[in-house]
C-alpha positions in Angstrom: 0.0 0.0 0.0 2.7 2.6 1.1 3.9 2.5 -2.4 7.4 3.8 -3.7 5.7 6.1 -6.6 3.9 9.6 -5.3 0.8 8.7 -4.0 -1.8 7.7 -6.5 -5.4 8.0 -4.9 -7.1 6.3 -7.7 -5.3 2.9 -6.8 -5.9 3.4 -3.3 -9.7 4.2 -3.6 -10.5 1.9 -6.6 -8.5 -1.1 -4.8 -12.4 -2.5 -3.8 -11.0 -4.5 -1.1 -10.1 -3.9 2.2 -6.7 -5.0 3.8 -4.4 -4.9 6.4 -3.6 -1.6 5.1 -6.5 -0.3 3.8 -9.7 0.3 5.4 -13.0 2.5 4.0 -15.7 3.9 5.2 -19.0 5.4 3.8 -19.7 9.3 3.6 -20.3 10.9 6.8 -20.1 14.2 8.1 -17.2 14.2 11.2 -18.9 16.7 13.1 -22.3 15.1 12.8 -20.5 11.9 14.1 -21.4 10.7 17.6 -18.6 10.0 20.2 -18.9 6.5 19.4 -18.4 6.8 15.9 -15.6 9.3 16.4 -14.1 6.2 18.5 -14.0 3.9 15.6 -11.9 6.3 14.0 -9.4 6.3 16.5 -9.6 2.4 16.6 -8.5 2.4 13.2 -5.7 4.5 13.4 -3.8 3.1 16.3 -4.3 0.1 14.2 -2.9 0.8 11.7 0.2 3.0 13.3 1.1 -0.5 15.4 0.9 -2.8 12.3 2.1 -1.8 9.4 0.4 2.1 8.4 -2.0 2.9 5.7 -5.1 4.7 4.6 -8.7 4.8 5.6 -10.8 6.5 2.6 -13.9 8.2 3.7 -16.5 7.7 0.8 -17.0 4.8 0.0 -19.6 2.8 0.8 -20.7 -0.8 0.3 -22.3 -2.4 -2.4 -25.0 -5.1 -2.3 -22.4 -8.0 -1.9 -20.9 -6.0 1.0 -17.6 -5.0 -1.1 -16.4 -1.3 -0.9 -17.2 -0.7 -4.3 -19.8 2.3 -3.8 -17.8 5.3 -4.8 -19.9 8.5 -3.9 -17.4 11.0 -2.6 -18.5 13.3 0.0 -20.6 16.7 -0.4 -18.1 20.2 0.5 -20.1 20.1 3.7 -18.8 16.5 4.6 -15.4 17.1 3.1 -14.8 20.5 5.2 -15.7 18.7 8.2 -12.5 16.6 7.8 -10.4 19.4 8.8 -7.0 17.6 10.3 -6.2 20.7 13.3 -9.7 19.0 14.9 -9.9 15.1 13.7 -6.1 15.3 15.1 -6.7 16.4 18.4 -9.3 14.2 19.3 -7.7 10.9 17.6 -4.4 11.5 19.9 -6.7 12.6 22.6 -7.2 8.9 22.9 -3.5 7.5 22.0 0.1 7.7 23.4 2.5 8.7 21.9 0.8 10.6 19.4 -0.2 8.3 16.1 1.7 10.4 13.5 -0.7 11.1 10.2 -2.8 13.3 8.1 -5.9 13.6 6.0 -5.6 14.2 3.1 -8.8 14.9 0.9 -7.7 14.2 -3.4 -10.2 14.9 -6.1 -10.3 11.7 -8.1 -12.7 11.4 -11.2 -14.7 14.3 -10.0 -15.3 13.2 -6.5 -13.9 14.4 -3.0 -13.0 11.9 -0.6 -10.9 11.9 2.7 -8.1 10.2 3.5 -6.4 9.3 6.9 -3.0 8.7 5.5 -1.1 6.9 8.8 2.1 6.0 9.2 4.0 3.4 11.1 5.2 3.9 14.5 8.7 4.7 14.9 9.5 4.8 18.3 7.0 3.4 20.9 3.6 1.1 19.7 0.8 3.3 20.4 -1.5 2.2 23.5 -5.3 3.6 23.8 -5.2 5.8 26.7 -8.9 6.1 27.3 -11.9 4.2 27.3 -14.9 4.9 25.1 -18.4 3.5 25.4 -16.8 -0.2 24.5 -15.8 0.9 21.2 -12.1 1.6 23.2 -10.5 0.3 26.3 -7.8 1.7 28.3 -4.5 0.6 27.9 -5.0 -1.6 24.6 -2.4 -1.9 21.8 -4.5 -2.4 18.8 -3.3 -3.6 16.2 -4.6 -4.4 12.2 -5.0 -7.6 11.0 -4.7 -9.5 7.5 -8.6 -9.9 7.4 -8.9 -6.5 7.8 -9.9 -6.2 11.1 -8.8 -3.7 13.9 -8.8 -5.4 17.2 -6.7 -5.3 20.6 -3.2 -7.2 20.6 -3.7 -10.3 22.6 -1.7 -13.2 21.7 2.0 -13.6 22.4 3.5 -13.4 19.0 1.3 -10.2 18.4 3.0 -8.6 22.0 6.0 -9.8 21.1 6.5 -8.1 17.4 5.2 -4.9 19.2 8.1 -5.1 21.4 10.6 -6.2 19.2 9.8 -3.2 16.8 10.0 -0.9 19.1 13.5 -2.2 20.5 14.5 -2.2 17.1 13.4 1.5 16.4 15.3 2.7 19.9 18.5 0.8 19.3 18.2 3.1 15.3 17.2 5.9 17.0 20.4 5.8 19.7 22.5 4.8 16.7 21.9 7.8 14.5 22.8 9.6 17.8 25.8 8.2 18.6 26.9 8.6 14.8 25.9 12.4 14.8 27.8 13.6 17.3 30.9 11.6 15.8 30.4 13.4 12.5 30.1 16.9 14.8 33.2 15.9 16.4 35.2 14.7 13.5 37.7 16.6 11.4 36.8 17.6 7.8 38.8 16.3 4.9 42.3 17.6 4.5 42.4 20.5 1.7 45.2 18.8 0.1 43.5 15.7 0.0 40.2 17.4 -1.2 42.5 19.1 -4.2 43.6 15.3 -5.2 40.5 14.1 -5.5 38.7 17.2 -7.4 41.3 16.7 -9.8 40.3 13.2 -10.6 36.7 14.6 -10.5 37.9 17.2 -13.4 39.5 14.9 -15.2 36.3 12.2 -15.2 34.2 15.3 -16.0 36.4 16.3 -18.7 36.5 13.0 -20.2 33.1 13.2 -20.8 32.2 16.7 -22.5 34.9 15.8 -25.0 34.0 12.5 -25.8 29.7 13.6 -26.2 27.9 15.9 -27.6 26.7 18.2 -24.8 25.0 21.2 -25.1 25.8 22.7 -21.3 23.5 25.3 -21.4 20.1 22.9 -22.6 20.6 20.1 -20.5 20.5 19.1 -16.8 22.9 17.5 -15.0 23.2 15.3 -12.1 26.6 14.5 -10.5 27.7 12.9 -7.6 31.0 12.8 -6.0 32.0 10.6 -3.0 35.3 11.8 -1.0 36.8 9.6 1.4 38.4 11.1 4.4 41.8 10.4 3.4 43.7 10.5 -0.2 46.0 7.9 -1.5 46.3 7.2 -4.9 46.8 3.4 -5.0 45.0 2.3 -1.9 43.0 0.0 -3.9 44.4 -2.6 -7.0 42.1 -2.6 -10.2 40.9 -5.7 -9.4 40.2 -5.0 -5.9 38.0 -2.1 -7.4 36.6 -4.4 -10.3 35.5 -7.1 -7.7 33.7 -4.4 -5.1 31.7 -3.4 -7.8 30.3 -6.6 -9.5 29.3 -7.6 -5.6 27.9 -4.0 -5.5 25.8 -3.9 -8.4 22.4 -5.8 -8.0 20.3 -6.8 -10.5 17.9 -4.0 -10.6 15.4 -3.8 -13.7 15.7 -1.0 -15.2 18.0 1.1 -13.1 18.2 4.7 -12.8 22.1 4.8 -11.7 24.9 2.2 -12.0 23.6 -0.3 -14.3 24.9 -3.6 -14.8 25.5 -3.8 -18.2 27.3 -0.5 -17.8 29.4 -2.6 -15.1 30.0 -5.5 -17.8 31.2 -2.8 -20.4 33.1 -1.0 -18.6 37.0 -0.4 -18.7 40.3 0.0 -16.8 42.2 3.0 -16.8 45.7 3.4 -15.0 44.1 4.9 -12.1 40.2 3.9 -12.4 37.4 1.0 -13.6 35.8 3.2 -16.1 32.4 3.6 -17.3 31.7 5.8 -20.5 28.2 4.0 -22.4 28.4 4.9 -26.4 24.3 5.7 -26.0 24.5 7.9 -22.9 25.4 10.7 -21.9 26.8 9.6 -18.6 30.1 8.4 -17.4 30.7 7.0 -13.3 34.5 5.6 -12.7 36.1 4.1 -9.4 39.3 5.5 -8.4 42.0 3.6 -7.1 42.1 6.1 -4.5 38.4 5.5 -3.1 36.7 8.1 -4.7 33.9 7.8 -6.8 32.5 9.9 -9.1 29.2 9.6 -11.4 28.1 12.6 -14.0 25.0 12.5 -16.2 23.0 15.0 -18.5 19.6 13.7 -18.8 16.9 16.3 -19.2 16.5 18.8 -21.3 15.6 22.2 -19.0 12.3 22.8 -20.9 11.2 20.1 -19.7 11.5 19.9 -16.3 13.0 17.2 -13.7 10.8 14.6 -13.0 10.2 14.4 -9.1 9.4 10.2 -8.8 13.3 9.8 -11.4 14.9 11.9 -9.2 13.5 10.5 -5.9 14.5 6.8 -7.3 17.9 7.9 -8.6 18.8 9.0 -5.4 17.5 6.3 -3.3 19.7 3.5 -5.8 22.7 5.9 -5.7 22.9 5.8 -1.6 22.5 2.1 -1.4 24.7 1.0 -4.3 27.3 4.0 -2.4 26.8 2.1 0.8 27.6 -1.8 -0.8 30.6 -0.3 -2.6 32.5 1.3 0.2 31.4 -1.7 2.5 33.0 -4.3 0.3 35.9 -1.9 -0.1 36.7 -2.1 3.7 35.7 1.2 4.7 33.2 0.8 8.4 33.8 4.2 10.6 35.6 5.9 8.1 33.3 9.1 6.8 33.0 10.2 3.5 32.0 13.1 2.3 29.0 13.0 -0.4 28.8 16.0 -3.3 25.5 16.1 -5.2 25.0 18.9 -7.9 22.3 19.7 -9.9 23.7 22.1 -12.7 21.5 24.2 -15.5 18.2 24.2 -13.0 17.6 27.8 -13.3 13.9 28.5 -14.0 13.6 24.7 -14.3 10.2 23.0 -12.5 9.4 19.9 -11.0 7.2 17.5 -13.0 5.2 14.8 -10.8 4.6 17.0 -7.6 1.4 19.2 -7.7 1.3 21.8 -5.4 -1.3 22.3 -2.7 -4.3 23.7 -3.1 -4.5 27.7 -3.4 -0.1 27.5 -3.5 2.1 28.3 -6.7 1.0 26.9 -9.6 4.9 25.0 -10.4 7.7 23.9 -8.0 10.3 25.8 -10.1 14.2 27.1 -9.4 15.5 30.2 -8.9 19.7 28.8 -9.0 21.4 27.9 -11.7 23.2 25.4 -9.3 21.8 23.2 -6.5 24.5 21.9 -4.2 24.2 19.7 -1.1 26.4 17.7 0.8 26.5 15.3 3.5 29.1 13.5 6.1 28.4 10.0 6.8 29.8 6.7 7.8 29.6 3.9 5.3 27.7 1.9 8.4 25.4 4.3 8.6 24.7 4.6 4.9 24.5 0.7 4.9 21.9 1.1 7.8 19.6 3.6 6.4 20.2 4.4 2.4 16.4 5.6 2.4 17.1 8.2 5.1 20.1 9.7 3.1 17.9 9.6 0.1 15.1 11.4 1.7 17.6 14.1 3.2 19.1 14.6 0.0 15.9 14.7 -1.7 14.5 17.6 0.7 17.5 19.5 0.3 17.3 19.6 -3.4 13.5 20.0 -3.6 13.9 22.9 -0.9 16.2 25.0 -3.8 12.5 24.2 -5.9 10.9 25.8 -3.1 9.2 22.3 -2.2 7.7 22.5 1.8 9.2 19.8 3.7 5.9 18.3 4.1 5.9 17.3 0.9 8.1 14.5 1.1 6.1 13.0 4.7 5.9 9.4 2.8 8.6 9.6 1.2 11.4 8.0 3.1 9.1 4.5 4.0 8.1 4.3 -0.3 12.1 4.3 -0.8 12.5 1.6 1.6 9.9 -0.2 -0.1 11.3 0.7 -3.3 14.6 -0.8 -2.5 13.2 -3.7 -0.7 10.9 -4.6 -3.7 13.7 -4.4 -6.5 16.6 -6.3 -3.6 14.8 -8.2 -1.0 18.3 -10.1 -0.9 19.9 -7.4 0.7 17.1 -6.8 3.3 16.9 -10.2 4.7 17.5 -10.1 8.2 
């Protein structure tokens, strides 16, 4: 349900089936609602939180065979009453910690529904802190089951995966800690170290603007750099680099960043394992000296940068960054990640509509976007979605995207990643 793509309501309101993750309701006014049925709301959405998130779509309503198939939308009376400030406050009136979601309310075919749009815990399961006319009891985990059902946690394997999860989510939580106040406390890299490696970076980028076609000031390009902390030109043997990257590259379908044919075509230099496609205009190379480096023009500026390419890119690019300096025998050691967008100026984003009553396009102002961040190969390893999402935010942020734009976006990466890898989830 919590897809990897920007949400598409249509599949979530058409799906005529509810789920673990999906639940509907017919169209109903929230403030006509009594207490009770206010309650079953709140029922629903701890649920949900303590299993695995999800929707519940206010609208539709059930057709003679009892399926959810009854798509009437709600009146603007009923779809103002869904305003989130109240629904919110008495939902978590009911629930600690706070259940962390929104509603959301998407015109699809002409119709208004509402969505609840709720997301997994990520600290502690959420427990019902008040009792409501038997529709909720005091101090019940619910939780959301396969047939669809919303009931209180009371077998042991049920208890047990609440605990585990959250144990899980604390021991994450004090890692990312622990790991940011190392990168506070480390030293940046040495400027005559950082001057080594931007000359390899010149010399990959150069390789490429004489060996395409390029027309600089059309197209948009992406490019990524990764420095390591320290610079020595033959720390690593060609074949130590050429056999890190074939157990780095997985078999995607389709990938949007180091591809494997790319891998199986690609060449050694003195100093790097090459990659220069003759129908692209892309080239990435691994240096003997650790540092990576991956250039590619792919849109032309009139016609935007698509939003759900640029979100996958950057999702495939952490992870595969994470493998390759893993097998290379980097752990603690930080690098230092350079991603630049170059020719954005007055360039929109395509696949992100903007609010309601907001600007009409997501556009730049810059003719370069630059961000950067300091991590530990274990902590890319860890969490490649998080990095993604960071990165993503600080690039949409130059498109003048709000933050809360992007409040799915780092669980459909990790769905993204797990779909197209599951290998390299397995516990």
């Amino acid at each position: 349900m919590l897809s990897y793509t920007p949400v598409e309501w249509a599949s979530i309101i058409y799906r005529g089936v509810e789920s673990e993750e999906l639940d509907y309701k017919a169209a109903q006014d929230w403030n006509a609602l009594s207490r009770t049925g206010k309650a079953k709301f709140v029922r629903h959405c701890i649920a949900l939180a303590n299993s695995k998130g999800g929707y519940i779509v206010v609208g539709v309503g059930e057709d003679k065979a009892g399926r959810p198939t009854d798509y009437t939308g709600l009146n603007d009376k009923q779809s103002r009453s869904f305003d989130p400030t109240p629904v919110g406050n008495f939902i978590n009136n009911y629930v600690d910690p706070e259940i962390d979601f929104t509603v959301e309310r998407p015109l699809v075919d002409g119709k208004r529904y509402a969505v609840f749009v709720v997301r997994r815990f990520s600290g502690m399961p959420h427990v019902c802190t008040y009792g409501c006319e038997g529709e909720l009891q005091q101090g019940v985990f619910y939780i959301r089951t396969a047939e669809a059902s919303s009931r209180p946690a009371f077998r042991s394997h049920e208890m047990h995966a609440l605990v585990q999860r959250s144990l899980r989510n604390q021991r994450e939580q004090l890692g990312r800690m622990l790991r940011g106040i190392l990168y506070e406390s480390s030293n940046t890299l040495e400027t005559d170290a950082l001057e080594m490696f931007k000359e390899q970076r010149n010399l990959s980028r150069d390789m490429l603007l004489s060996r395409r076609s390029i027309n600089k000031d059309v197209d948009v390009s992406f490019e990524l750099s990764v420095f390591p902390a320290e610079f020595a030109s033959k720390r690593f043997s060609l074949s130590e680099l050429r056999e890190a990257l074939e157990q780095s590259i997985y078999l995607f379908p389709d990938p949007l960043f180091v591809k494997q044919s790319e891998f199986m075509d690609s060449y050694t230099t003195n100093v790097s394992i090459r990659s220069l496609p003759e129908n692209g205009l892309r080239i990435w190379q691994t240096f003997r000296s650790g540092f990576f480096h991956y250039l590619e023009f792919f849109q032309e500026r009139n016609k935007g940068v698509d939003y759900q390419r640029l979100m996958l890119k950057l999702s495939e690019a952490m992870f595969f960054i994470g493998e390759l300096y893993s097998e290379l025998g980097y752990t603690e050691e930080m690098l230092e990640l350079d991603l630049r967008l170059r020719g954005v100026e007055d360039v929109c984003l395509r696949g992100i509509e903007p609010r309601a009553g907001k600007q009409t396009k997501y556009c730049c102002r810059i003719p370069e976007i630059r961000v950067s961040q300091r991590r530990t190969v274990a902590d890319l390893v860890s969490a490649p979605e998080e990095h993604a999402l960071r990165a993503l935010k600080d690039v949409c942020e130059r498109f003048n995207v709000p933050a809360s734009r992007h409040q799915e976006t780092g669980a459909s990466l990790r769905a993204y990643l797990e779909e197209r890898i599951p290998e390299a989830f397995k516990p």
